[in-house]
C-alpha positions as a Markdown table, in Angstrom:
| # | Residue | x | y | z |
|---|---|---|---|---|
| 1 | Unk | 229.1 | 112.5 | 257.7 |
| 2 | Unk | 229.9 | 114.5 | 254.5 |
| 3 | Unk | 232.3 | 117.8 | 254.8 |
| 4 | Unk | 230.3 | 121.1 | 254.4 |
| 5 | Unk | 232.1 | 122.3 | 251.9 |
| 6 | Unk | 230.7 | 118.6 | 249.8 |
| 7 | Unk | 227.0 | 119.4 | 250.7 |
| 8 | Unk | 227.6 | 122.9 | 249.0 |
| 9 | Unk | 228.8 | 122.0 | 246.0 |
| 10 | Unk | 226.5 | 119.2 | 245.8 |
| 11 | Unk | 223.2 | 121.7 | 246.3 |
| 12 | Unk | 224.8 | 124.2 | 244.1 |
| 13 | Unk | 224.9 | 121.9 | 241.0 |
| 14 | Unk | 221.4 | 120.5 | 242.1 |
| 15 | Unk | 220.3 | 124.3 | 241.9 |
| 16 | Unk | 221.6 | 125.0 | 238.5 |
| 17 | Unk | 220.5 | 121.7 | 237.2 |
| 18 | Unk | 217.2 | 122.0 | 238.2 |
| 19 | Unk | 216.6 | 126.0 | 236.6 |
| 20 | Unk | 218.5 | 125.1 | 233.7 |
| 21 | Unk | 216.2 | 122.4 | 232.9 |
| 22 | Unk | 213.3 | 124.4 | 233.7 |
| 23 | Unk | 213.7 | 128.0 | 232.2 |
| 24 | Unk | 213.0 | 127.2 | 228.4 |
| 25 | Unk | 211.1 | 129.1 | 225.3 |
| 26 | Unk | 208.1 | 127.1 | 226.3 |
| 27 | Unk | 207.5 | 127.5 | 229.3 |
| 28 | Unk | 208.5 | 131.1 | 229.1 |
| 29 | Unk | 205.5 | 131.5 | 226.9 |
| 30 | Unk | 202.9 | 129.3 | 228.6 |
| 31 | Unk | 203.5 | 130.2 | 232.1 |
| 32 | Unk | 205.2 | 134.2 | 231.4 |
| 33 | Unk | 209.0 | 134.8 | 232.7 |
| 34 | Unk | 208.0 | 136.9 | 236.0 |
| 35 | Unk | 206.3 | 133.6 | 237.2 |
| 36 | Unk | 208.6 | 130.9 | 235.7 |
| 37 | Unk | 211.5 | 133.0 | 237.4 |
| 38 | Unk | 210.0 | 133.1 | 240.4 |
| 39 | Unk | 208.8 | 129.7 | 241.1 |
| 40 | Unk | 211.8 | 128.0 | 239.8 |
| 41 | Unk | 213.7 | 130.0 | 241.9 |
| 42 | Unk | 211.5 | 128.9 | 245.2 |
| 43 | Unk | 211.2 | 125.4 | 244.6 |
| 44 | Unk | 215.3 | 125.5 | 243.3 |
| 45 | Unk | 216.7 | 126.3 | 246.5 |
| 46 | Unk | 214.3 | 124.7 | 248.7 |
| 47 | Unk | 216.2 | 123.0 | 251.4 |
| 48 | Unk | 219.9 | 124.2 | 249.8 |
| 49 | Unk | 221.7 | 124.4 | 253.5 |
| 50 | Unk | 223.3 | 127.8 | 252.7 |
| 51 | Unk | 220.4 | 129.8 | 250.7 |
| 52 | Unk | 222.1 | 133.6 | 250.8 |
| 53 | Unk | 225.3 | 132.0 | 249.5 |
| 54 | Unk | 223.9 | 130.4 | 246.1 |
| 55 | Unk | 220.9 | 133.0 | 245.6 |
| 56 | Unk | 223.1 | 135.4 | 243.5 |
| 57 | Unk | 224.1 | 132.4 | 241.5 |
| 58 | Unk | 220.8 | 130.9 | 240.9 |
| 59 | Unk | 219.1 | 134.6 | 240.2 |
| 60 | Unk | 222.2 | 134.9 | 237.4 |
| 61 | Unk | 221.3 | 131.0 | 235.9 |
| 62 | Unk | 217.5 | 132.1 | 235.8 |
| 63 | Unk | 217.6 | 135.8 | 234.3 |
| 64 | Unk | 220.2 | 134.4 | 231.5 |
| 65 | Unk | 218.7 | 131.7 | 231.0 |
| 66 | Unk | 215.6 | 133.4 | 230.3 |
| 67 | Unk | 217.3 | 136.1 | 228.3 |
| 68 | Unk | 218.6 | 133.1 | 226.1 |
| 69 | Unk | 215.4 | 131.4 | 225.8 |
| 70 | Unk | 213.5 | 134.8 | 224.5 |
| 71 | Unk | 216.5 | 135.3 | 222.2 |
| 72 | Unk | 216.1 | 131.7 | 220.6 |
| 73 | Unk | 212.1 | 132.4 | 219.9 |
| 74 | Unk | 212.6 | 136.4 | 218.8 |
| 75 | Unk | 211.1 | 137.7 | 222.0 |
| 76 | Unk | 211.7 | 140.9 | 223.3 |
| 77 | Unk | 214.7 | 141.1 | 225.7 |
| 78 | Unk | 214.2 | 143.8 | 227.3 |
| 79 | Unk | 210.6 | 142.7 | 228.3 |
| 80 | Unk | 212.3 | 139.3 | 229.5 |
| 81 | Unk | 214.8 | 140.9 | 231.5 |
| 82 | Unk | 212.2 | 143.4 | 233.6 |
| 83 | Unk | 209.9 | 140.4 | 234.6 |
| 84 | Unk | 212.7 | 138.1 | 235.2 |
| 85 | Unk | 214.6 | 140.6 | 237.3 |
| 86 | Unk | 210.9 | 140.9 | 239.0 |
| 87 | Unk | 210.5 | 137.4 | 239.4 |
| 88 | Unk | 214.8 | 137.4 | 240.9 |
| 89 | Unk | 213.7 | 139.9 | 243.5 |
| 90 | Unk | 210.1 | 138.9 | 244.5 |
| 91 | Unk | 211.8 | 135.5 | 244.8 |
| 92 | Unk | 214.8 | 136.5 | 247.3 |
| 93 | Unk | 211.9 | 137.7 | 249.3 |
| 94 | Unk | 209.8 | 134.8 | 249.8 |
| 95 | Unk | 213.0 | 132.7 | 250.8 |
| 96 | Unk | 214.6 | 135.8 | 253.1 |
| 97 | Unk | 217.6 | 136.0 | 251.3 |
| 98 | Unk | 219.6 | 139.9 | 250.4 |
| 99 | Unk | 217.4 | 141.3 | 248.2 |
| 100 | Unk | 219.3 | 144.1 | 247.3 |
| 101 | Unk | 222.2 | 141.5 | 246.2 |
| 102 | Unk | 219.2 | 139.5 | 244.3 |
| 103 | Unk | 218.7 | 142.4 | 242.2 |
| 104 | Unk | 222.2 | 143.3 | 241.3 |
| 105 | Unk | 223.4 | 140.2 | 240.1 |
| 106 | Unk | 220.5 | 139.3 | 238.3 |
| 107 | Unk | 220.9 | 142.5 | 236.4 |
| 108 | Unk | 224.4 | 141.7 | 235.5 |
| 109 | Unk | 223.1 | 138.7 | 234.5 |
| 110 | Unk | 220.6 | 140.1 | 232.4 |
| 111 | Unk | 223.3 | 142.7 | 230.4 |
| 112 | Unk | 225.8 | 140.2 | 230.5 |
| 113 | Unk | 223.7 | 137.5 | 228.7 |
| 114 | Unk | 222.3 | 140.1 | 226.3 |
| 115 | Unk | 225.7 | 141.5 | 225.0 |
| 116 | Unk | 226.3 | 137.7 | 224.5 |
| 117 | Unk | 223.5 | 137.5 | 221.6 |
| 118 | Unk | 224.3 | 140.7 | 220.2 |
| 119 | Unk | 221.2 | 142.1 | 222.0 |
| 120 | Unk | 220.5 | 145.9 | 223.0 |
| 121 | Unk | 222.3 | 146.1 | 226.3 |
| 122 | Unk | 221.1 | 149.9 | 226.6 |
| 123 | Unk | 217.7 | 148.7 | 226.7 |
| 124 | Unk | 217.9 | 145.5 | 228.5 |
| 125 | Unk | 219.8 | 147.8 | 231.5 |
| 126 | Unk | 217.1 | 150.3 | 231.4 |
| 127 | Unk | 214.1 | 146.9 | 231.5 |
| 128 | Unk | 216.1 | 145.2 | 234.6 |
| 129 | Unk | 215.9 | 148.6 | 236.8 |
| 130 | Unk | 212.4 | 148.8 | 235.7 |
| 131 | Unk | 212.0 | 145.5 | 237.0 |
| 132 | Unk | 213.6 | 145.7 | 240.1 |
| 133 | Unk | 211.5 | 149.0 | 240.7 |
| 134 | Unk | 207.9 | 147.2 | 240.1 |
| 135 | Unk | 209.0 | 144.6 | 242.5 |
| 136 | Unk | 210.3 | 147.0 | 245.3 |
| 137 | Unk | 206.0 | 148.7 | 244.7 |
| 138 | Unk | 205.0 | 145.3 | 244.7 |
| 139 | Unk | 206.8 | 144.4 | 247.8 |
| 140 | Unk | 206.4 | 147.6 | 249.7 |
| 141 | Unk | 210.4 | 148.2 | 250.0 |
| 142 | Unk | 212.4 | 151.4 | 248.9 |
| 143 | Unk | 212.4 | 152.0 | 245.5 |
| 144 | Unk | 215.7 | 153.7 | 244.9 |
| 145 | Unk | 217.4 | 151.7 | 247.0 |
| 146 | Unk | 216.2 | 148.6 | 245.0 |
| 147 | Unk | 216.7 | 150.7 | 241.6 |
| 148 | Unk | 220.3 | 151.7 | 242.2 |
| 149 | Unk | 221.7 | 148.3 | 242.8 |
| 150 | Unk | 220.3 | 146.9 | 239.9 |
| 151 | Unk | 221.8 | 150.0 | 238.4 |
| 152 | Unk | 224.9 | 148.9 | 239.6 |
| 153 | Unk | 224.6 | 145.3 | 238.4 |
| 154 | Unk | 223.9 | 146.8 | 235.2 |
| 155 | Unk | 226.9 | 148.9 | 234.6 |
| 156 | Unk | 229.5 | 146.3 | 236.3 |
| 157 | Unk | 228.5 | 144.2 | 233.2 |
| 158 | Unk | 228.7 | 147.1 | 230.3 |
| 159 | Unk | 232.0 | 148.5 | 231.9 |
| 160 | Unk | 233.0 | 144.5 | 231.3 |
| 161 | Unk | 231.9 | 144.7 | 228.0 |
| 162 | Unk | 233.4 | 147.9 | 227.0 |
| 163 | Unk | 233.4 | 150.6 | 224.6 |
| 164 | Unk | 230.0 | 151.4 | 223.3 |
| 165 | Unk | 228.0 | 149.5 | 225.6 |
| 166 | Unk | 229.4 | 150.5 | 228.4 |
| 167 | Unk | 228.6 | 154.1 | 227.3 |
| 168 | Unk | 225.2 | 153.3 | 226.4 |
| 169 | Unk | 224.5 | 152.1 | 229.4 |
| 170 | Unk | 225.4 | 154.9 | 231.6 |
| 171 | Unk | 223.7 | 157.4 | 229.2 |
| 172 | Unk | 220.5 | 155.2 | 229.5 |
| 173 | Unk | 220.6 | 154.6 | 233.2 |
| 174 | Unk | 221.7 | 158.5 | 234.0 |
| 175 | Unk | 218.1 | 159.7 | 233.2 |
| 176 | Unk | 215.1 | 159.1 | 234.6 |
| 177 | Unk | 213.8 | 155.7 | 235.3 |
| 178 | Unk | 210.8 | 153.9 | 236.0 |
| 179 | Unk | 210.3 | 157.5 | 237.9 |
| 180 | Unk | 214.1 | 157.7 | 239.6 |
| 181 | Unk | 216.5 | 159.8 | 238.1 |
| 182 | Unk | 220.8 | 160.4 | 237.8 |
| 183 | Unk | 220.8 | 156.4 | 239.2 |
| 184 | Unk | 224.4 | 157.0 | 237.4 |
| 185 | Unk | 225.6 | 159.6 | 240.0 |
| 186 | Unk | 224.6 | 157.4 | 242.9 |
| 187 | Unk | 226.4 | 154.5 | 241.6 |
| 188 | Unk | 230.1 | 154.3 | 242.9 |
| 189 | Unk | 232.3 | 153.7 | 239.6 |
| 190 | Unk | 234.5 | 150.3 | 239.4 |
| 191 | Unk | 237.9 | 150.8 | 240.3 |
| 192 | Unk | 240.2 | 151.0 | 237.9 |
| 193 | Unk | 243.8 | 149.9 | 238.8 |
| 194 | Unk | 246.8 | 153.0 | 239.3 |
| 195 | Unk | 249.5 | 153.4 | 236.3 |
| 196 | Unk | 252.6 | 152.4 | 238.0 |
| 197 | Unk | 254.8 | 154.5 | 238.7 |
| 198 | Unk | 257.8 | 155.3 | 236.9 |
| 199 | Unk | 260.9 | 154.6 | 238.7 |
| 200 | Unk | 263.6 | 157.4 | 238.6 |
| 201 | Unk | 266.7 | 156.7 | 237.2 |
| 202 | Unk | 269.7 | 157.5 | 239.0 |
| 203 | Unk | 272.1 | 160.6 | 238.3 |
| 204 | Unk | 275.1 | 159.7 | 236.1 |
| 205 | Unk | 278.4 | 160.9 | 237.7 |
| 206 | Unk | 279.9 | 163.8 | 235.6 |
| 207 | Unk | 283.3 | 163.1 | 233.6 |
| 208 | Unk | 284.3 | 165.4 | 236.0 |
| 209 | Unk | 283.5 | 163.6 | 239.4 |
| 210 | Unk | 280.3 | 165.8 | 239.5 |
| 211 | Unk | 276.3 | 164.2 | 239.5 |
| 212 | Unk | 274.4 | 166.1 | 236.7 |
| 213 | Unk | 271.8 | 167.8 | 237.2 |
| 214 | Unk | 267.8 | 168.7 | 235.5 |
């Protein structure tokens, strides 16, 4: 019998195999990116033995691979990213995995990919909460909720980025959205590691036998 830990990283290759191959600028046009997510997601991870594990992955591998795809054919990304983070979510639904995770990777995902093209990550942040807000209507779960951990996604991949984008994100996201507002406030900031502190130095003895003193 074959170690867990083999059958794991055998379904998690299958899995990225399988949605690599399938989320392409033609089928994103003949069968529309909230669907193609969706179902690729599904069938993907259909009888993967540890579904919650590799759903963040997948959800990342589908949104950017969609972003990519609508960047190759001069689609709009920001469109792309709102269905696909749709398609992410409605996905983790029908297969009971964390859909709140679901949403937050995949809109990492979807900023991280876009700052990889040059894209508008402002914009693309902005489309993936909107996203994850029409799914949350669609699936009859709380909208904030599902909004600010896409929010959250969102800025974990501008703060990556830096500098502008990182500002543009949080000045995007810290208005209203998709009908929920200061998402920004709500969203604990990344940690940012402590100066270390500066050792004191010793006293130098006076000449005189003395220490000297501040």
């Amino acid at each position: 019998m074959a170690p867990r830990g083999s059958k794991a990283r055998r379904d998690s290759r299958r899995v990225n195999r399988a949605i690599e191959s399938a989320i392409d600028a033609s089928e994103i046009v003949a069968v529309g990116v909230l669907h193609l997510v969706r179902n690729t997601l599904v069938t993907a991870l259909a009888g993967v033995q540890d579904v919650g594990a590799e759903l963040g992955t997948a959800g990342v591998t589908a949104v950017r691979g969609s972003i990519k795809a609508a960047y190759a054919i001069g689609a709009d990304l920001g469109m792309v990213a709102r269905e696909a983070i749709r398609g992410t979510v409605t996905a983790a639904e029908a297969i009971g995995g964390d859909v709140g995770g679901a949403a937050r990777s995949a809109a990492r995902g979807a900023v991280k990919a876009t700052g990889d093209v040059g894209g508008d990550v402002a914009t693309v942040a902005r489309r993936a909460v909107e996203g994850s807000v029409a799914a949350a209507r669609d699936l009859g779960m709380d909208v904030r909720t599902l909004a600010r951990n896409a929010a959250g996604g969102a800025m974990e991949a501008a703060d990556r980025i830096g500098g502008a984008a990182s500002r543009a994100v949080r000045a995007t996201l810290s208005g209203s959205v998709a009908g929920v507002r200061s998402l920004v406030g709500e969203v604990a900031p990344a940690r940012r590691p402590r100066p270390a502190r500066r050792r004191k130095r010793p006293r130098r003895p006076r000449a005189g036998g003395g220490t000297t003193t501040n």
